[in-house]
N, C-alpha and C positions, 0 to 999 in steps of 0.2 A: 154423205160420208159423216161417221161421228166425228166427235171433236174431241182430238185427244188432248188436248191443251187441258182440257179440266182435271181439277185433282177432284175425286169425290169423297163423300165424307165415308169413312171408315171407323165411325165409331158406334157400339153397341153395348145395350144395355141387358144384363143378366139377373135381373130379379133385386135391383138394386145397387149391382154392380157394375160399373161402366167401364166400359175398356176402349182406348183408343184404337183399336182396332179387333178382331175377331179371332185372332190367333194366338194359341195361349201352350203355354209348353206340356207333357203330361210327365204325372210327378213319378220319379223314379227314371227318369232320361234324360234329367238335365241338371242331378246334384243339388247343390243348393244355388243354384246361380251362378258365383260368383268363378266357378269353375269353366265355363263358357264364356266369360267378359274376354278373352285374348283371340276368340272367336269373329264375334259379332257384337253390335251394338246394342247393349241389352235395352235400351230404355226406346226401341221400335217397336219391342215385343208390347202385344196388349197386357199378359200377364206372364207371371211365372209362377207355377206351380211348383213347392217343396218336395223333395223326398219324403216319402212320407213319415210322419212324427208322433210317434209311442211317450207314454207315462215317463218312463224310465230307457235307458238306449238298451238299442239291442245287436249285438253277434251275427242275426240273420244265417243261412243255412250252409253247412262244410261243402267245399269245392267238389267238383267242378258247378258254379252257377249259373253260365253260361252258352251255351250247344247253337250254333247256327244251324235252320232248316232250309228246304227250300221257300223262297221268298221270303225268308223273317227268320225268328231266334225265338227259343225256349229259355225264359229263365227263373230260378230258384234262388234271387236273391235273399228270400228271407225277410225281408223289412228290414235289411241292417240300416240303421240310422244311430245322429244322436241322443237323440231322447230332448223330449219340446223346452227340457232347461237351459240347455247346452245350447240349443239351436237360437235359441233367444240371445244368450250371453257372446254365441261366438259366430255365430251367421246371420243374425239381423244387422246387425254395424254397416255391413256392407250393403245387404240387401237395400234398405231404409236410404241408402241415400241415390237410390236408382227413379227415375222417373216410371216406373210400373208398376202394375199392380202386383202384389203379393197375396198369394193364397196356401195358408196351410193346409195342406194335406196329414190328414190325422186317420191314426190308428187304433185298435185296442182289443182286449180279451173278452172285456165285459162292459156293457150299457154304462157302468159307472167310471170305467176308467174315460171312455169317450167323451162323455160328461167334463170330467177332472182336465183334462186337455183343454178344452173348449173354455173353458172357466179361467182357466192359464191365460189361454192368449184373449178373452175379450178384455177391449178395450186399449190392447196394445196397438200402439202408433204403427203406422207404417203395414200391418196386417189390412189387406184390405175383405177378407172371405176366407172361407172354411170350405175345405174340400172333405168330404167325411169317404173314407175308405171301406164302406160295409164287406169289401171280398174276405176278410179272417174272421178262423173260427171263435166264437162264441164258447168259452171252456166252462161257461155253468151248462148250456147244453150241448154236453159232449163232442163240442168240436164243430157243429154245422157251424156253417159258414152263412152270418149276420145277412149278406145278401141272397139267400137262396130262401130265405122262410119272409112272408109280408109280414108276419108280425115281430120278428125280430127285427127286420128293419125298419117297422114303426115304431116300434122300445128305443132301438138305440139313436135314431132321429130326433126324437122327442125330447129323448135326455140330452141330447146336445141344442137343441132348441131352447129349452130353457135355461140354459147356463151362458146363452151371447145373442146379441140383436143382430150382429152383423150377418150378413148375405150368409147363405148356407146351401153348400152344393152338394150333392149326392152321388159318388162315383158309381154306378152301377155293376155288377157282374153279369156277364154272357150265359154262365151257366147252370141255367134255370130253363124251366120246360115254357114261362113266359114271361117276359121280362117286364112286358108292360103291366102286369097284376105287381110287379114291385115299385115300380115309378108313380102307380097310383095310390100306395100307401104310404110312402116317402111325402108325398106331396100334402095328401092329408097331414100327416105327422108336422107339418112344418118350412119345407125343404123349399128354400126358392130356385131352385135350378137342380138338374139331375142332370149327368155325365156320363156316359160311355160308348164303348164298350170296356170292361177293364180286360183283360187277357183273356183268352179260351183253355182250359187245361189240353196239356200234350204230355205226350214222351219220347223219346228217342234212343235208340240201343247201338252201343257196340255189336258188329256182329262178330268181330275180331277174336271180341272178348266175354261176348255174349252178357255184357251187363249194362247197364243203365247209361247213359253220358251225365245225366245230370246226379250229383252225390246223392239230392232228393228224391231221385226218379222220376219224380212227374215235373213240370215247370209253367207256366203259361207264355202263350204262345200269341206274337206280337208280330207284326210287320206288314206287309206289302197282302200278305195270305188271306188275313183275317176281313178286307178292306170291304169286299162285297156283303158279308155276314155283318160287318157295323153298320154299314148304310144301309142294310133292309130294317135295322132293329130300331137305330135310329128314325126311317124315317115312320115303324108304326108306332112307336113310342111320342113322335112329336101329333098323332093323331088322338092319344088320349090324356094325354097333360096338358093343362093351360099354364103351366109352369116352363121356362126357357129351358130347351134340352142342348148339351152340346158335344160335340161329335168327336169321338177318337177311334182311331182303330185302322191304320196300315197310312195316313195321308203322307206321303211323298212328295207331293208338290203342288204349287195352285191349283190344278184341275183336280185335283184329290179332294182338299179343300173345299173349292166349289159345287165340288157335287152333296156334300154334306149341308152347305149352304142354302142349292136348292131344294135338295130335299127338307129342310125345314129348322135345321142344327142353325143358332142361334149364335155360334162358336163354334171354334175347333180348338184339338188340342193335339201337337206335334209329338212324336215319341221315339220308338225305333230309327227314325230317321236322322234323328240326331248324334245314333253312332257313324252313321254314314259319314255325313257331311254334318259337321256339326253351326255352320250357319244356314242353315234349310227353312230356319225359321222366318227367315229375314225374306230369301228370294221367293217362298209361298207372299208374306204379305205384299212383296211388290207387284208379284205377279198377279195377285188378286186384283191389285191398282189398276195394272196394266188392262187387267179384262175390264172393269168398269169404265175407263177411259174411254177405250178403243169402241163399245158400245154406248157410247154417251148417258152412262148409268149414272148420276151425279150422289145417289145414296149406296152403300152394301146394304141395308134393310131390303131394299126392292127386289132385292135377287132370294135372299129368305123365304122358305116354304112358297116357288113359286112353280114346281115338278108340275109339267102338262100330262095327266093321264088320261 
């Protein structure tokens, strides 16, 4: 019989970034934090990922942004945030005095605004990584979207590469015809860790009304749905980077978690579920404890990329 008496160590390392344990929030589902502290105990979480944060603030996209589907939610938020000056002056305070990690989560138009960001926040305290958002369009070339072409996501990796030393993660987008030809140019370019999946585009229609539910139309599509489509990308993405990859995309609870774990994700990152139950965070990482225990696993490392095929 294991022995469940042991606590095992839960701590992991992302490409220079260490987190006391493997579960990290994903950005745009948990505010800036400090919105979730009457929740749960922030300072369990291994990290918390920002909202994500533009040059300048932004508006983000007219109502409705929000559409429940089956299993999960469409939405068109927009990137409304406050712009990385504001979030320094008026959401670091709090943040900074939390025992976790901090990871910006960064936006932009153009290779140079990304740059411009990054250059902002290195060296500031309490920042512990840079989450780079390649999902938005690229407005010198016409709108494609930074993560769907390799070379744009090796321009604008690079230009954020040289503007900070600090850990640098790569949010990945779903859609692209291969995702792993993008995580391999990222990785070139710099990038100590890659992340996804970010959303899948969807839409959704009134048929009442015969118009769109979202004011955007289209929205990306998050939750419980998407969960098998991240774990396959995931785990061939962890077969051609030797850079730490970590895993988002519908996890609901420790078992969701772990299956990302064994298949090879390095990390997780909780989202959708955080509207649900907004301490979801907390009973994934106990639960993840609890399996380690109960199988006399005394590391999380051991259970990483260890899928029997």
């Amino acid at each position: 019989m294991a022995d469940t008496s042991i606590f095992p160590n839960t701590a992991v390392n992302l490409g220079g970034l260490t987190l006391k344990n493997p579960v990290m929030t994903a950005s745009g589902t948990f505010g800036y934090g400090e919105e979730f502290a009457g929740y749960l105990d922030l300072n369990r979480l291994g990290a918390i990922i920002t909202k994500g944060l533009s040059l300048e603030p932004k508006a983000g996209n007219p109502p409705p942004r929000i559409i429940e589907t089956a299993a999960g939610m469409l939405n068109a938020i927009g990137l409304e945030n406050v712009g990385i000056c504001a979030f320094l002056e008026k959401k670091m305070p709090f943040l900074s005095t939390l025992n976790t990690a901090v990871v910006a989560n960064i936006l932009g138009e153009t290779p140079e605004q990304y740059a411009r960001i990054a250059e902002i926040i290195d060296g500031k305290e309490h920042i512990a990584a840079i989450e780079v958002n390649i999902s938005c369009p690229n407005i010198k070339a016409g709108g494609v979207s930074f993560g769907t072409d390799p070379g744009l996501a090796h321009e604008v990796t690079s230009a954020v590469r040289e503007k900070t030393s600090i850990p640098l993660i790569v949010k990945l987008t779903p859609n692209v015809t291969d995702i792993r030809a993008i995580a391999r140019r990222v990785e070139i370019a710099g990038a100590d860790a890659v992340s996804l999946i970010n959303t899948l585009m969807g839409m959704s229609i009134d048929i009442a009304t015969r118009r769109p539910n979202l004011g955007n139309v289209t929205g990306g599509l998050s939750g419980p749905a998407i969960k098998p489509v991240a774990l396959r990308l995931v785990w061939e993405t962890v077969q051609e980077v030797s850079i730490p990859v970590i895993g988002i995309g519908g996890i609901a609870s420790a078992a969701d978690a772990l299956e990302f774990l064994i298949a090879g994700a390095r990390a997780v990152q909780v989202g959708t579920a955080n509207f649900v139950n907004p301490g979801i965070t907390v009973e994934i990482i106990d639960g993840i404890v609890s399996y380690l225990a109960q199988r006399g696993i005394n590391d999380v490392n051991d259970i990483i990329g260890t899928l029997r095929i």
